[in-house]
Backbone as CSV, one residue per row, in Angstrom:
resi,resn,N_x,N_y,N_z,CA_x,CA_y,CA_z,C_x,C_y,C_z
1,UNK,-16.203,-0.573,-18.694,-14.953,-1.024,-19.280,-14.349,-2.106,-18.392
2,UNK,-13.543,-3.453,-19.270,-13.480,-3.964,-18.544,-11.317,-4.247,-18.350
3,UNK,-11.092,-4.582,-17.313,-9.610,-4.258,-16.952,-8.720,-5.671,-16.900
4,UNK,-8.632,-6.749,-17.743,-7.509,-7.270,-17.748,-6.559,-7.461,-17.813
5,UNK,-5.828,-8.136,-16.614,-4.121,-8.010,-17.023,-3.506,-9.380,-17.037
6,UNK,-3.051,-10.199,-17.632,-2.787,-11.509,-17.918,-1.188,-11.088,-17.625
7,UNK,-0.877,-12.729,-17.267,0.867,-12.974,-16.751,1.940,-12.612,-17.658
8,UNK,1.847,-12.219,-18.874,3.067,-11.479,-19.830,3.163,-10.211,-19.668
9,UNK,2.220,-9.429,-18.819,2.256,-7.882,-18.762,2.866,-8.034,-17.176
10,UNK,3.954,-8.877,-16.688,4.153,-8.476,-15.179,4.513,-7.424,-14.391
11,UNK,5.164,-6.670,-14.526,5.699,-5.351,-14.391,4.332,-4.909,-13.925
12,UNK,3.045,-4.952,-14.863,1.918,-4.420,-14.462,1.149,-5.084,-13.349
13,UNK,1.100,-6.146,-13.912,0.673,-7.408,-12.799,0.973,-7.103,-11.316
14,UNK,2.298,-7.154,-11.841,2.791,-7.114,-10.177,2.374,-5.842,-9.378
15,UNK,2.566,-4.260,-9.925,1.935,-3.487,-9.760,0.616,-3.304,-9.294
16,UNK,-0.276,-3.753,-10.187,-1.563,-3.541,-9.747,-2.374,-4.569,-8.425
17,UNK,-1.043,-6.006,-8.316,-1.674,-7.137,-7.116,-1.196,-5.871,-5.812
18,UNK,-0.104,-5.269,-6.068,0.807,-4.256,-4.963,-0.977,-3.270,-4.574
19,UNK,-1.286,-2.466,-5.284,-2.161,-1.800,-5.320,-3.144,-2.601,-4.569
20,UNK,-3.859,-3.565,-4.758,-5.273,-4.393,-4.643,-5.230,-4.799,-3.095
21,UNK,-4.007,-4.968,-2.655,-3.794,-5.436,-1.189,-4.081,-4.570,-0.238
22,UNK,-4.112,-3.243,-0.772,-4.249,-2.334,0.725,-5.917,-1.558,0.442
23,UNK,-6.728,-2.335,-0.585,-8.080,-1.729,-0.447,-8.896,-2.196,-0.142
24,UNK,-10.003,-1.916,1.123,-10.752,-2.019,1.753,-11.312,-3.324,1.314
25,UNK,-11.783,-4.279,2.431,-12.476,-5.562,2.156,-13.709,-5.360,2.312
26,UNK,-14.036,-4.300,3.175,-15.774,-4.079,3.948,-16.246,-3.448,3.055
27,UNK,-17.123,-4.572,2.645,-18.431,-3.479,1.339,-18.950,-2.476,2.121
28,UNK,-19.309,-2.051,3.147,-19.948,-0.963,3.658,-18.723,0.391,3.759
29,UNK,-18.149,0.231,3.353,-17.127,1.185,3.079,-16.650,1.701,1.858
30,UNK,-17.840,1.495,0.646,-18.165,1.591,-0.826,-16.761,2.214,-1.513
31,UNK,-16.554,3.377,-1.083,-16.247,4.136,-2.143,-14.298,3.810,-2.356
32,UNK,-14.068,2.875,-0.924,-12.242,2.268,-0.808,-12.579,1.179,-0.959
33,UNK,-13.273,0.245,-1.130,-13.299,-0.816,-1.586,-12.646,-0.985,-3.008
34,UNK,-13.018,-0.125,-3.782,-12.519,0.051,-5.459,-10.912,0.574,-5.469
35,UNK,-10.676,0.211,-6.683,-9.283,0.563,-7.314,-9.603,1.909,-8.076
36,UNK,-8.953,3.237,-7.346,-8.992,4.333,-8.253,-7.848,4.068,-9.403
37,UNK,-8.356,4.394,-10.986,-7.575,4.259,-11.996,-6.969,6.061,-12.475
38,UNK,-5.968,6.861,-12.502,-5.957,7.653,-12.929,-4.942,7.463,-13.969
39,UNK,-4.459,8.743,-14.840,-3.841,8.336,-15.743,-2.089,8.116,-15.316
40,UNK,-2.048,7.068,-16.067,-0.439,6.507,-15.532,-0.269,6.288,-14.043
41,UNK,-1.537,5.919,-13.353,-1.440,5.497,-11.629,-2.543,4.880,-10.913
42,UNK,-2.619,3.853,-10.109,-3.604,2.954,-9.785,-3.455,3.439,-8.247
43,UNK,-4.675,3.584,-7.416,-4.825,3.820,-5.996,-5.575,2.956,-5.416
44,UNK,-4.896,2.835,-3.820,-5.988,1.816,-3.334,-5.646,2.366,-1.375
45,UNK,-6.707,1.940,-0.829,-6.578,2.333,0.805,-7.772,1.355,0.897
46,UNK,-7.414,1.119,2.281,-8.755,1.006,3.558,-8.727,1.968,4.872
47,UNK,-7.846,2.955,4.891,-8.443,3.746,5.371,-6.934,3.811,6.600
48,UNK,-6.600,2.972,6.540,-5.001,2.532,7.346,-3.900,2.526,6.516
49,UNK,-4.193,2.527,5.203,-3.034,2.310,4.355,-3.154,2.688,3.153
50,UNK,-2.461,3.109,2.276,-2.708,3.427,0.945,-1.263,3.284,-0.110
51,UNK,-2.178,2.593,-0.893,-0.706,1.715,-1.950,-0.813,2.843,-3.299
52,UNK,0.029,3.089,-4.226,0.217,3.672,-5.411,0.908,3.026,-6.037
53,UNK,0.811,2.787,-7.255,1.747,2.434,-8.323,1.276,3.654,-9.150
54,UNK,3.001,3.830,-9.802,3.151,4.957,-11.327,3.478,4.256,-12.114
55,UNK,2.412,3.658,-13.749,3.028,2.505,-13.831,1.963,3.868,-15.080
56,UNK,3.108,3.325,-16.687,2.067,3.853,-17.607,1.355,2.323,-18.212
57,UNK,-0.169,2.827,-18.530,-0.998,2.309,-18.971,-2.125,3.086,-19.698
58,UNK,-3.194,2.715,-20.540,-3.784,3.591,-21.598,-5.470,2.968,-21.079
59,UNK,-5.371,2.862,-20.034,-6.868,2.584,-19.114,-7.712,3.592,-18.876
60,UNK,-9.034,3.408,-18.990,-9.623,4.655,-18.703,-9.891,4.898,-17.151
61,UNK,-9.394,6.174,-16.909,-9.690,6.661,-15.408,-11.267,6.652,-14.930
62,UNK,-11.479,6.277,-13.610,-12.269,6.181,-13.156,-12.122,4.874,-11.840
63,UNK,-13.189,4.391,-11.597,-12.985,3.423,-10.581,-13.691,2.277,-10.297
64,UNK,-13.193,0.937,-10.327,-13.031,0.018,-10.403,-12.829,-1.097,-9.399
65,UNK,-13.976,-2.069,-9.707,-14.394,-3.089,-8.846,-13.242,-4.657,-8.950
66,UNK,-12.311,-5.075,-8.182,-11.533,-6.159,-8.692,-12.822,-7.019,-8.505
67,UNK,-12.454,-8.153,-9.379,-13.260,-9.298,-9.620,-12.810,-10.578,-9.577
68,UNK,-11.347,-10.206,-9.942,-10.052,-11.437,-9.782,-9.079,-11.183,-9.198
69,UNK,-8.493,-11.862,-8.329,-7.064,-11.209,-8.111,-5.978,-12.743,-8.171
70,UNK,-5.258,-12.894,-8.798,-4.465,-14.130,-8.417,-3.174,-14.055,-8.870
71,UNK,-2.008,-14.799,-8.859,-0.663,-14.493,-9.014,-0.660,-14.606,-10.674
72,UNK,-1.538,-14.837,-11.332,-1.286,-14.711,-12.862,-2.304,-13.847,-13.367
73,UNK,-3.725,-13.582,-13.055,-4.308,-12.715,-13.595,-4.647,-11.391,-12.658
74,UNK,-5.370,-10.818,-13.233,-6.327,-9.314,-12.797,-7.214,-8.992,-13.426
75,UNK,-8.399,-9.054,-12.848,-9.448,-8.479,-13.895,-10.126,-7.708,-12.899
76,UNK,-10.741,-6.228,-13.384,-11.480,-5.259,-12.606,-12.016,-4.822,-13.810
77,UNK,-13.536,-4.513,-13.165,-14.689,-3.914,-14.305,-14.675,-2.644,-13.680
78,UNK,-14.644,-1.232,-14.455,-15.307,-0.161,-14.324,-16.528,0.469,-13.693
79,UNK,-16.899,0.827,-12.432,-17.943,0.831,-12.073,-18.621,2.627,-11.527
80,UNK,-19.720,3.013,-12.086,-19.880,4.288,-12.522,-20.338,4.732,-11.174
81,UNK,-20.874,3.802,-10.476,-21.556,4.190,-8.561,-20.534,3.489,-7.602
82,UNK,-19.523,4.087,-8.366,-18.376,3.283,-6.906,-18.311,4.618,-5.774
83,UNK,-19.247,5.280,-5.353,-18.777,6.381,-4.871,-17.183,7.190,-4.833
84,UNK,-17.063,7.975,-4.235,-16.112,8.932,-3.849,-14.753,8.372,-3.179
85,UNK,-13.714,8.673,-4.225,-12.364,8.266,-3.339,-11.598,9.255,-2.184
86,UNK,-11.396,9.213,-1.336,-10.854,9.994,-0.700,-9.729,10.882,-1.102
87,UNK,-9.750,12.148,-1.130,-8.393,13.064,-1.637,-7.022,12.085,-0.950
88,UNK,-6.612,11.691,-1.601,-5.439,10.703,-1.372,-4.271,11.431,-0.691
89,UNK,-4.240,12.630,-1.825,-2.780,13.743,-1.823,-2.455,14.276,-0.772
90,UNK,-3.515,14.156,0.251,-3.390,14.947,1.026,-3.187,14.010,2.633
91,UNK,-2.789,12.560,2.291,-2.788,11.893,2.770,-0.797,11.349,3.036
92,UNK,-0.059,11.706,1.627,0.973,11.792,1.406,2.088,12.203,1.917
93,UNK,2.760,11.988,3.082,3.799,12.672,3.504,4.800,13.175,3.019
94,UNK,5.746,14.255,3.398,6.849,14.898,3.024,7.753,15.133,3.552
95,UNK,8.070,13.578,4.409,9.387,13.794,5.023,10.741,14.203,4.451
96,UNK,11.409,14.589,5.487,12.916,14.336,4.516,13.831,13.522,5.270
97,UNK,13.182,12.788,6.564,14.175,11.903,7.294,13.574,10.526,6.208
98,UNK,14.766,9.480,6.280,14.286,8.208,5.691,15.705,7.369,6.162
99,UNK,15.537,6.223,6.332,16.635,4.868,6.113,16.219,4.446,4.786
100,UNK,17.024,3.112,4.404,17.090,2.565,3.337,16.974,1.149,3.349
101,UNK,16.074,0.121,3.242,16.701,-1.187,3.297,16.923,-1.792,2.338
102,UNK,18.216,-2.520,1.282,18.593,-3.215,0.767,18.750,-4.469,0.819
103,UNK,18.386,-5.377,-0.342,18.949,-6.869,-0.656,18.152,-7.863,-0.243
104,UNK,18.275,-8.857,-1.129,17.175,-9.955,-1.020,17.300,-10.598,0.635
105,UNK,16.695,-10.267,1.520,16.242,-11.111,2.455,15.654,-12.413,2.755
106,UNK,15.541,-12.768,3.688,14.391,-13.659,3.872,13.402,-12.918,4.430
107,UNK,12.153,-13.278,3.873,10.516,-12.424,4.492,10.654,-12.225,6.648
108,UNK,11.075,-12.856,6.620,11.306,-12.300,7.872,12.415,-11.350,8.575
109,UNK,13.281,-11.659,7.837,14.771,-11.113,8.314,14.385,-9.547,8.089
110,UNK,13.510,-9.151,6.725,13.286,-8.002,5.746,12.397,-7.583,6.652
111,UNK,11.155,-8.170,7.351,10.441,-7.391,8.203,10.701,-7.246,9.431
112,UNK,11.697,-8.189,9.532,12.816,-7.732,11.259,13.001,-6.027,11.109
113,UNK,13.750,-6.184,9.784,14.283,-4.919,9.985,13.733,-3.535,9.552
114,UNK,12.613,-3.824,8.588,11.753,-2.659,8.865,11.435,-2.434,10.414
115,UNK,11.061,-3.039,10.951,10.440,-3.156,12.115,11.329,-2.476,13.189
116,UNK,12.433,-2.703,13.481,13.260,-2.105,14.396,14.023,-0.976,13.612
117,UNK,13.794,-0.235,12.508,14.216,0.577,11.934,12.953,1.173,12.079
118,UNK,11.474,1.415,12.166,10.646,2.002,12.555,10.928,2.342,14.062
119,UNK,11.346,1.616,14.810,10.698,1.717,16.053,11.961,2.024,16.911
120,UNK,13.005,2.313,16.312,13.978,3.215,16.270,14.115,4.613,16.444
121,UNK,13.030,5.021,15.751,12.603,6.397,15.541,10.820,5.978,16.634
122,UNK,10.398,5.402,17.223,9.267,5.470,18.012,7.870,5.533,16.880
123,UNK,7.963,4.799,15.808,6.988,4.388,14.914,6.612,3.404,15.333
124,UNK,5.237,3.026,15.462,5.038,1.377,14.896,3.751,1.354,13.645
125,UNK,3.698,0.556,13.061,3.080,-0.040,12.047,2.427,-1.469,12.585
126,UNK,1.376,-1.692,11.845,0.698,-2.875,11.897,1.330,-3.901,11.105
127,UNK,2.412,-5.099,11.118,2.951,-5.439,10.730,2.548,-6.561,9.279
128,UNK,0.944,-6.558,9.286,0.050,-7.143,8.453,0.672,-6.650,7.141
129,UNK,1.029,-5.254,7.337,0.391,-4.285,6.202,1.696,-4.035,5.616
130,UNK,2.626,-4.720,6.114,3.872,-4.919,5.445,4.175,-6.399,4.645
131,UNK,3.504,-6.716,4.633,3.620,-8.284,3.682,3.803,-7.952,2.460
132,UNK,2.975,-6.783,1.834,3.098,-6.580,0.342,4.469,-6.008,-0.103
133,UNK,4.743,-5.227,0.568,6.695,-4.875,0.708,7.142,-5.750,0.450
134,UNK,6.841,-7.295,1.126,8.543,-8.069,0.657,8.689,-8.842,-0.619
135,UNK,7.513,-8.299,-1.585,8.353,-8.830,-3.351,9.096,-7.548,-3.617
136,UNK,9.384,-6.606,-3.331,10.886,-5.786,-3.794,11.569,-5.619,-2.516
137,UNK,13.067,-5.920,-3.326,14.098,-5.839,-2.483,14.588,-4.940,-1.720
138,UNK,14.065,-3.558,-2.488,14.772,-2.492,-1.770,13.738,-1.024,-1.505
139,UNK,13.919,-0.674,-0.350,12.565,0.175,-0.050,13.418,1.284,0.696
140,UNK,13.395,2.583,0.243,13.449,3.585,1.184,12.241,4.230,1.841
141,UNK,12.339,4.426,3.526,11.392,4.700,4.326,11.256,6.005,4.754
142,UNK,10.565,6.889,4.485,10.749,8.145,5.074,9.508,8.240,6.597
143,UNK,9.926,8.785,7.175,9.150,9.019,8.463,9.225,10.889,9.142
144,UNK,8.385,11.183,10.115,8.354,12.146,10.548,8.318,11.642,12.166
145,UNK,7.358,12.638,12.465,6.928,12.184,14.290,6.467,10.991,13.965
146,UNK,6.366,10.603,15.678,5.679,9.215,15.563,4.236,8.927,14.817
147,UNK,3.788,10.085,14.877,2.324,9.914,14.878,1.790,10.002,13.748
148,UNK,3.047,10.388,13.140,2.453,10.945,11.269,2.758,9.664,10.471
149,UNK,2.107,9.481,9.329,2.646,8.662,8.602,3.771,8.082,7.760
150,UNK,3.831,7.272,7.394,5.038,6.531,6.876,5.423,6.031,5.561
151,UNK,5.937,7.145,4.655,5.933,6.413,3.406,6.941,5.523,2.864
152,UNK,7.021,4.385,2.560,8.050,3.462,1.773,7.846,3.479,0.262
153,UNK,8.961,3.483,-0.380,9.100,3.845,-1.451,10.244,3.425,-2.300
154,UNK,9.862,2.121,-3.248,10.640,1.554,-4.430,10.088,2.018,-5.162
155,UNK,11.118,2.672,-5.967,11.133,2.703,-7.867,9.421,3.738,-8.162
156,UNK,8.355,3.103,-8.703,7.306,3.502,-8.888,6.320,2.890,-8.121
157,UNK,6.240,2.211,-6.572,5.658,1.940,-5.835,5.636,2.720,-4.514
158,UNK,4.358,2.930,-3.775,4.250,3.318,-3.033,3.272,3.019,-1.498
159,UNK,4.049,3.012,-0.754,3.080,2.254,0.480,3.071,3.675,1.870
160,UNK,1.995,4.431,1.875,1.035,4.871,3.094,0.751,4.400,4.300
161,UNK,1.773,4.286,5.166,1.151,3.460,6.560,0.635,4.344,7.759
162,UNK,0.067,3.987,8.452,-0.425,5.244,9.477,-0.512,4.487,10.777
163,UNK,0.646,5.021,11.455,1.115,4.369,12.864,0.055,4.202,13.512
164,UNK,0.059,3.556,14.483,-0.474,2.995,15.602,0.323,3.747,17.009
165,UNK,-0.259,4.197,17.791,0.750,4.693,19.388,0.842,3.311,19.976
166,UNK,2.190,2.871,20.983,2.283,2.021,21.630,2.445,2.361,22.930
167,UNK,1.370,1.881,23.872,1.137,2.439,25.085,2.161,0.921,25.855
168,UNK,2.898,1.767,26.922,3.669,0.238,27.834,1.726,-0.540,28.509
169,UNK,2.237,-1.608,28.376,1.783,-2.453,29.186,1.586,-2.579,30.654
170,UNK,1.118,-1.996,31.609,1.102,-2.154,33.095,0.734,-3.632,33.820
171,UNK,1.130,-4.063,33.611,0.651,-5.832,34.705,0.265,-5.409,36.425
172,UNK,-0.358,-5.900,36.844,-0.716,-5.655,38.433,-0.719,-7.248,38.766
173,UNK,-0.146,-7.232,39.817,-0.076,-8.640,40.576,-1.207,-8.500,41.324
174,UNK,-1.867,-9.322,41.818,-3.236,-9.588,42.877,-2.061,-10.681,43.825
């Protein structure tokens, strides 16, 4: 089956480019390379991150090779040997601490302040993996310990981050 989404369906569009960004680039890593399709939800990881959209659509579940990705289209074919997706769910945190960030920023100002609102609480994140965050304006962040993961969360989007420890730096003079 094959999966197009053309620029009048944006809502979806935008959704599913959200999804496509955080799955695996390394073909030797078969089975996250693909877009899991389930019903009314698209999954994606490389293994550091994992994106969700809850978006309804009448696609058949299973999993799926992108073939296109660009700011107006999407196309992914169905593929029956995409191996095994990783139990996702169990990947999902359940914090109940979170901040909130509001309002159109500038892309930097917006990842200023994720950034020192993580690391506030002794999180850090790979700051790569926040680029796809800044087309919505408003993201609540829930966190736990440092070490656990980090979910952000607009509307029917969802972003999986999985800290990094930050060790100080020691310099030695000679």
């Amino acid at each position: 089956m094959k999966i197009e989404i053309p620029k009048c369906q944006a809502e979806l569009l935008r959704a599913l480019r959200f999804v496509i960004a955080a799955r695996s680039k390394e073909q030797t890593r078969y089975g996250i390379s693909h877009i899991k399709v389930e019903k009314n939800k698209f999954i994606a990881t490389d293994g550091k991150r994992l994106h969700i959209a809850e978006v309804e659509h009448n696609y058949e579940v299973g999993m799926y090779e992108v073939m296109k990705c660009t700011q107006s289209t999407v196309v992914m074919l169905k593929n029956e040997d995409a191996g095994n997706f990783p139990n996702y769910q169990d990947v999902v945190p359940k914090h109940e601490k979170f901040f909130s960030i509001t309002g159109s920023y500038e892309k930097s100002t917006f990842l200023t302040s994720i950034l020192v609102g993580l690391g506030k609480v002794d999180v850090f994140v790979n700051s790569n993996f926040l680029q796809p965050l800044l087309e919505i304006d408003t993201w609540q962040v829930f966190y736990g310990e440092p070490d656990r993961p980090v979910l952000f969360k607009a509307n029917k989007l969802s972003a999986i981050l999985i800290p990094f420890h930050s060790e100080p730096v020691i310099y030695e003079t000679i």
